[in-house]
N, C-alpha and C positions, 0 to 999 in steps of 0.2 A: 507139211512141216515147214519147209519157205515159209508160207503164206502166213503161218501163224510165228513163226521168229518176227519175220519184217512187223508185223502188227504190234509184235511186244517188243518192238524197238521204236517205233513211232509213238506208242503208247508212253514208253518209257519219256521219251526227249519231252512229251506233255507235259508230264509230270514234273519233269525238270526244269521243265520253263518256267513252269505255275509257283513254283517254290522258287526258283530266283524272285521273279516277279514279288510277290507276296514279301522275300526277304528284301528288295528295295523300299515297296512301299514303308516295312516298318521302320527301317532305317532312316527313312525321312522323314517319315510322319513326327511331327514336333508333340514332346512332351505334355501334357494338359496343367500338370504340376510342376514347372521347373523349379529344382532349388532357390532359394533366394540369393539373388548376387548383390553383393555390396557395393555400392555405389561410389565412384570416385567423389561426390561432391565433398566440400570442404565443411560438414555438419558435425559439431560439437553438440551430444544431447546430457541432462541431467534430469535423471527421474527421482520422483516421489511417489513409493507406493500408501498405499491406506494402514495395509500390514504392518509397517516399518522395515520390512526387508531390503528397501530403498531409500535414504534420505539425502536428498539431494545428490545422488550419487549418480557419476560420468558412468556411461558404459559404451564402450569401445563395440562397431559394429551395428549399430545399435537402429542405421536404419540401412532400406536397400534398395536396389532397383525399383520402379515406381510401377504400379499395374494399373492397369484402365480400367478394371475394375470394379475400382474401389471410389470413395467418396472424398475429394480433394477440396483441403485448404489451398486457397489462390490469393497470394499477396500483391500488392504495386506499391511498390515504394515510391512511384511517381504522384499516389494521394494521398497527402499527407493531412496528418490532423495538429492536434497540442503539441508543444515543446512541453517535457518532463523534466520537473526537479527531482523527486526521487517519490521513494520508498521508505517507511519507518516505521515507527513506533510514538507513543506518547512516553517520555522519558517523566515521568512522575517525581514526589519528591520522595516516596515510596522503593520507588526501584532508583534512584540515587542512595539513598539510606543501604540500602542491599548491599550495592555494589561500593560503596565507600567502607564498609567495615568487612570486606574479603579479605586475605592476603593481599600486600601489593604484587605479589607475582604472578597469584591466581586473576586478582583482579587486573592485570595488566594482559593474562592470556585471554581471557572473556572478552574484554574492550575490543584487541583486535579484531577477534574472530566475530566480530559485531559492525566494529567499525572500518576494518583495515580494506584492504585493495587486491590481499593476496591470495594464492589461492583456497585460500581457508578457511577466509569470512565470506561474509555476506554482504558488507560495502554498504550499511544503512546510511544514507544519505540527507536525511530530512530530518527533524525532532522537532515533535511538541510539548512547549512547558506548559507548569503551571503559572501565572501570573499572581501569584499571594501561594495559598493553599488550595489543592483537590481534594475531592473526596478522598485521594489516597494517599494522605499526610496523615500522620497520626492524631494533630489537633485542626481544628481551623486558624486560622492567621491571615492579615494584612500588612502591606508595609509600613501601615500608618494606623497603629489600632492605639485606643484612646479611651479610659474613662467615661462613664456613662456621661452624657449633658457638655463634654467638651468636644472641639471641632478645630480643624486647624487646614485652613481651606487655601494657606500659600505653600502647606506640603514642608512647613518645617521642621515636622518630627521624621519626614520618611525615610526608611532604611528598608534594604534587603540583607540586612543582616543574618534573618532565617534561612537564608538560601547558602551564605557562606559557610554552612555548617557541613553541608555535603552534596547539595545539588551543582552549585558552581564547582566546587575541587573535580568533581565529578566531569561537569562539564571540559574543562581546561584538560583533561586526559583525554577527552573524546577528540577536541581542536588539537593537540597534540599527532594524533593519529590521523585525522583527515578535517585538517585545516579550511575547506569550501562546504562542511557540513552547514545545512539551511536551517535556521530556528524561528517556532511558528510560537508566539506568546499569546495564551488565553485566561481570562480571569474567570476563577469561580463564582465571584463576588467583589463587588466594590467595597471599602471599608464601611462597617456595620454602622458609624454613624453618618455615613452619608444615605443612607435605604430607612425607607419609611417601616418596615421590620424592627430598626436600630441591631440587629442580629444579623450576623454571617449568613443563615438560614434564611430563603425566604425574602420576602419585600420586594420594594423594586428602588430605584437610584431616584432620589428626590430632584425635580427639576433645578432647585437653587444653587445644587453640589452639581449640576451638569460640565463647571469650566474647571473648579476644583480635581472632579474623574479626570480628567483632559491633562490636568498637568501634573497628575497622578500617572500617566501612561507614559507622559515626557521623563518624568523623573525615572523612571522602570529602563525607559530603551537605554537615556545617558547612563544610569549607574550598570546597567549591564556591560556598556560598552565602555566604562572606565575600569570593567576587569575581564577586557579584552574581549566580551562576548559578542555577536554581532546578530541581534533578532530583527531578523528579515522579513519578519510578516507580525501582527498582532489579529485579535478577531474581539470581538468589541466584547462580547459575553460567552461563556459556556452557555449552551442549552437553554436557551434567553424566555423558552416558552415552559421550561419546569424551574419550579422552585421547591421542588420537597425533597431536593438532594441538600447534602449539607455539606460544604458550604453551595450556597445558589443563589439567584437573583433573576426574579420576572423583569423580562424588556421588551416593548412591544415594538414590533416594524416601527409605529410613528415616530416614538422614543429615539431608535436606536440611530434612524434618518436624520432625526433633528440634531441628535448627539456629534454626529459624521458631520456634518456639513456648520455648525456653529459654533463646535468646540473641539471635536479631536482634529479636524480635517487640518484647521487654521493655525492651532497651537502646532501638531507637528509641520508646517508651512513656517511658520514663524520662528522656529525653534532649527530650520535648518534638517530635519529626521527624513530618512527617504524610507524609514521602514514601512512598508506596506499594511490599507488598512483593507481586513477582510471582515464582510458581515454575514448575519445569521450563526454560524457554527451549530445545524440540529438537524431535524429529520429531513426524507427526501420527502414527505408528504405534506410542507408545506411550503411551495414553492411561490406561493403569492407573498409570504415574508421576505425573500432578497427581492423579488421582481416592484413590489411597494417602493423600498429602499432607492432602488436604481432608476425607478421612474421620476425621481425627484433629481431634476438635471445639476441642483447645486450640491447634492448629498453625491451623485454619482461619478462625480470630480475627480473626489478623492478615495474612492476606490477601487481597489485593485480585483477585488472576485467576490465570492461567494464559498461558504464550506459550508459541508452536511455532513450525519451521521444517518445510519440505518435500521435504528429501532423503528421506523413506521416508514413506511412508503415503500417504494421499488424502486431501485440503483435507477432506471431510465427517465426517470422522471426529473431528473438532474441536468437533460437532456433541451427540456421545457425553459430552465433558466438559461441554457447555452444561447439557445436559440433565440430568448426574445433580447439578449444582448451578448451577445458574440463575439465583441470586442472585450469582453472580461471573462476572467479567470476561475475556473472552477477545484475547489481544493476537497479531497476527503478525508477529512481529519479525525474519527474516530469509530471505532465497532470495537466490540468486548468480545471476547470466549470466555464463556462459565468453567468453571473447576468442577469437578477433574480432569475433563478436558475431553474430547473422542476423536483422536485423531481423522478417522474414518471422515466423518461428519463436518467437522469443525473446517480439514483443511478444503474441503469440497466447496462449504459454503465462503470460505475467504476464498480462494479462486476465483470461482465463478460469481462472485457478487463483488467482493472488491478491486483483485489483482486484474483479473479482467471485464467484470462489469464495470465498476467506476471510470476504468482508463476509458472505455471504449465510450464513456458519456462522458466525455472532455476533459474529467480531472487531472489536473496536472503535477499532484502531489499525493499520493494513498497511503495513511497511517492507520495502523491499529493500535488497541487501547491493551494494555500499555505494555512498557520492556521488562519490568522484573517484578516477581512477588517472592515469598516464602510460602511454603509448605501448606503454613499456616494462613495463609491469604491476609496476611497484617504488613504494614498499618495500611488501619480506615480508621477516619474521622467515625462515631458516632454517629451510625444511622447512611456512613457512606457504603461503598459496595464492599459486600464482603464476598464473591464470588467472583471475583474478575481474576482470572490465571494471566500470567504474566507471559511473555511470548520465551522466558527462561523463568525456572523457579532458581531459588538461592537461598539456600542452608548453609550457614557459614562460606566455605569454599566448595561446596558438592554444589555442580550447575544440572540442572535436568532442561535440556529442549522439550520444548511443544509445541503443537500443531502448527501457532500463527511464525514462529520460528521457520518453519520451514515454507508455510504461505509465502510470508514476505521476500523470504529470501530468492523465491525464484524469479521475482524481480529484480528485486534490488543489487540484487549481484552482477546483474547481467547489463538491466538498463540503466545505465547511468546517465547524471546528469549531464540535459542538452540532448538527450536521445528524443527521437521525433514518432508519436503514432503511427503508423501508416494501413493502409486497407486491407483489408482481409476479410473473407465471406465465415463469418459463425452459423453455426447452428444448435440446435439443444442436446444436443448428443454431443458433441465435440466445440463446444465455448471455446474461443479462443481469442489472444490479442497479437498484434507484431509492434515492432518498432524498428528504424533504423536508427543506430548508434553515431556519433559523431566520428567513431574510426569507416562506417561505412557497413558497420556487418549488422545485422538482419536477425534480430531476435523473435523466436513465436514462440505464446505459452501456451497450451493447449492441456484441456482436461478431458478428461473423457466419461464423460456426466450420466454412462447407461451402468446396469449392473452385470457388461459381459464386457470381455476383452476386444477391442475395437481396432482393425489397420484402416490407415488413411494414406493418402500423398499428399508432401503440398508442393506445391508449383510457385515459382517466379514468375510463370509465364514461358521461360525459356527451358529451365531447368525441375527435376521434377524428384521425389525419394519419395519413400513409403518410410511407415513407421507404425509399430503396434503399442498402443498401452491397456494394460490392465485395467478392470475396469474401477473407476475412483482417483485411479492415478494421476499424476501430473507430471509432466514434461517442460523443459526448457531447451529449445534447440538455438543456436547458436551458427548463424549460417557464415561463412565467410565467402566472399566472392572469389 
């Protein structure tokens, strides 16, 4: 009986040891799933979901501790690329029209939350006009339109008198709110008697009227800027390679070279105008049109860049023009969303083709087409686009957001003018662009381009966070040092 007590006491302390033991290891043995910890860093995020259950909305928390993982965006703000004027829209004479017969109180809320700085708007910082009439003016017009078989080639009838009616008042509310807003001025058409068409529609600009257009563009910058307006950039034609929009006008590379350098380049030189002359304004797919242009060293003098649109080619091929002149400036001045609109779809492809395809191939200014429609997608010229949704629709005072509304804004809110590029590794699941700001802080916009919910980190280098978006969604983080 000894012999068998001491045994079931030996026995026992085994047992006892074996279950301490086993209770330390689990005690230490580290969790395989730890909760998410929130990361002290100083990140501001604003998400867009597909759904709408997100629209540009802050959410607190929102990224955490960083895991190895996972697949990391890696930023250097020590490589930098383009300096950014902004983000915007095509300010038509269409969506002035809109917004000129709102309430003044309604239409003074909209402006802000458009134009202002607070936390409310979206801080649009660029705009493109019309230069006469767009396709989405209700008629076609020039500043200088004339009875058939007459000509008036020293510009003594011209007037913007058409614009006083609501684009400019319009304008002067916008300068009101954000007085360094940048205006990019493009003509549909030169006046119908100077184009071998004689029609708004069509033709091309007759070589004899070549000095005449010229001080047709002088007269445009000064009467702008004797009511206060100040257009900062011109582009020599809308869409210089269609002419079956109405109004419209074929211009060929040779034309447009010869035009630059013998008659706009000199007249604004002479005339004293530092507005900026930009050529082409069309697709990414023909990029031997600016690169022509620029190869002629007396036409490339006097300009300042190069803009495109994205009905034909691929955003990288924009890249092509950087490169074989890289001393000049690359602008993306138009893309359309069709009506009704798909949120889902629409803000996907503005993300990832303009907001951050175009920046990330040198653009230094990215607008969509255009700021305001109605309901009814009017006014169009006759034959011009009746499907273009406005980036706000406007029914009297009832504003409805869409898609490109919330595209743009995750720029343009954040990066403002003077914000610089800088590097960052993309991939096709997770596109994305960065920028440092002029206060110092570090914007990334990132999408998340698969059809499952997707966590990443990105990293400074020094510093690291994760973050999960939905799949379609959009992010804007907001890093402070």
């Amino acid at each position: 009986m000894k012999i068998a007590s001491k045994n079931l006491k030996i026995g026992t302390l085994i047992i006892m040891a074996f279950c301490c033991l086993m209770s330390n290891c689990m005690d230490s043995k580290p969790d395989t799933y730890p909760p998410p910890q929130t990361t002290t860093l100083n990140v501001k995020v604003y998400f867009t979901q597909p759904d709408k259950s997100a629209l540009l909305s802050q959410q607190s928390d929102a990224v955490t501790a960083s895991s190895t993982l996972l697949p990391t965006i890696t930023i250097n703000s020590k490589k930098t690329y383009q300096s950014m004027d902004g983000f915007g829209y095509a300010l038509t004479g269409g969506s002035a029209y809109h917004l000129f017969n709102m309430s003044a109180s309604k239409r003074a809320t909209l402006l802000n939350e458009l134009f202002g700085l607070d936390g409310l708007s979206i801080g649009i910082s660029y705009l493109r006009i019309s230069i006469g009439a767009s396709d989405l003016d209700a008629s076609t017009f020039s500043y200088d339109d004339l009875t058939a078989g007459d000509t008036d080639i020293t510009m003594a009838n011209f007037s913007i008198a058409q614009d006083k009616q609501w684009l400019i008042p319009i304008l002067k509310q916008i300068l009101a709110i954000n007085p360094n807003i940048k205006i990019l001025g493009s003509p549909w058409s030169a006046p119908a008697w100077m184009k071998t068409s004689a029609n708004p529609k069509g033709g091309s600009l007759k070589p004899n009227y070549f000095d005449a257009y010229s001080k047709y563009f002088v007269n445009y910058v000064q009467a702008m800027a004797s009511e206060g307006i100040t257009i900062d950039a011109v582009t020599i034609q809308n869409e210089p390679l269609y002419d079956g929009n109405n109004p419209s006008m074929y211009m060929s590379p040779e034309d447009q070279g010869t035009f630059v350098k013998n008659n706009l380049g000199p007249a604004f030189e002479s005339a004293g105008i530092k507005t900026k002359i930009i050529i082409y304004d069309h697709n990414a797919d023909r990029t031997d049109y600016p690169i022509t242009i620029l190869n002629d060293a007396a036409a490339n003098k006097y300009i300042d860049g190069s803009a495109f649109h994205l009905y034909g080619g691929d955003i990288s091929n924009l890249s092509v023009v950087h490169n074989a002149f890289p001393n000049k400036n690359l602008y993306f001045t138009e893309q359309w969303e069709g009506a009704p609109g798909d949120m889902a779809q629409d803000l996907k492809n503005a993300v990832k083709d303009l907001i951050i395809g175009a920046s990330r191939n040198w653009c230094k200014v990215v607008l969509q087409w255009n700021l305001a429609s109605n309901s009814a997608l009017e006014p169009h010229t006759p034959g011009g686009c009746s499907q273009c949704l406005g980036s706000v629709t406007i029914d009297g005072d009832v504003v409805t957001h869409n898609p490109s509304f919330y595209a743009i804004g995750h720029a343009s809110k954040f990066v403002r003018p003077g914000s610089v590029r800088i590097e960052s590794n993309s991939t096709t699941d997770l596109p994305n662009v960065a920028f440092i700001t002029p206060e110092g802080k570090i914007v990334i916009i990132v999408l998340n381009n698969t059809n499952a919910s997707k966590s990443f980190n990105v990293s400074n280098g020094t510093d690291t966070f994760t973050s999960t978006l939905l799949a379609g969604a959009v992010a804007t983080y907001v890093w402070t040092k």
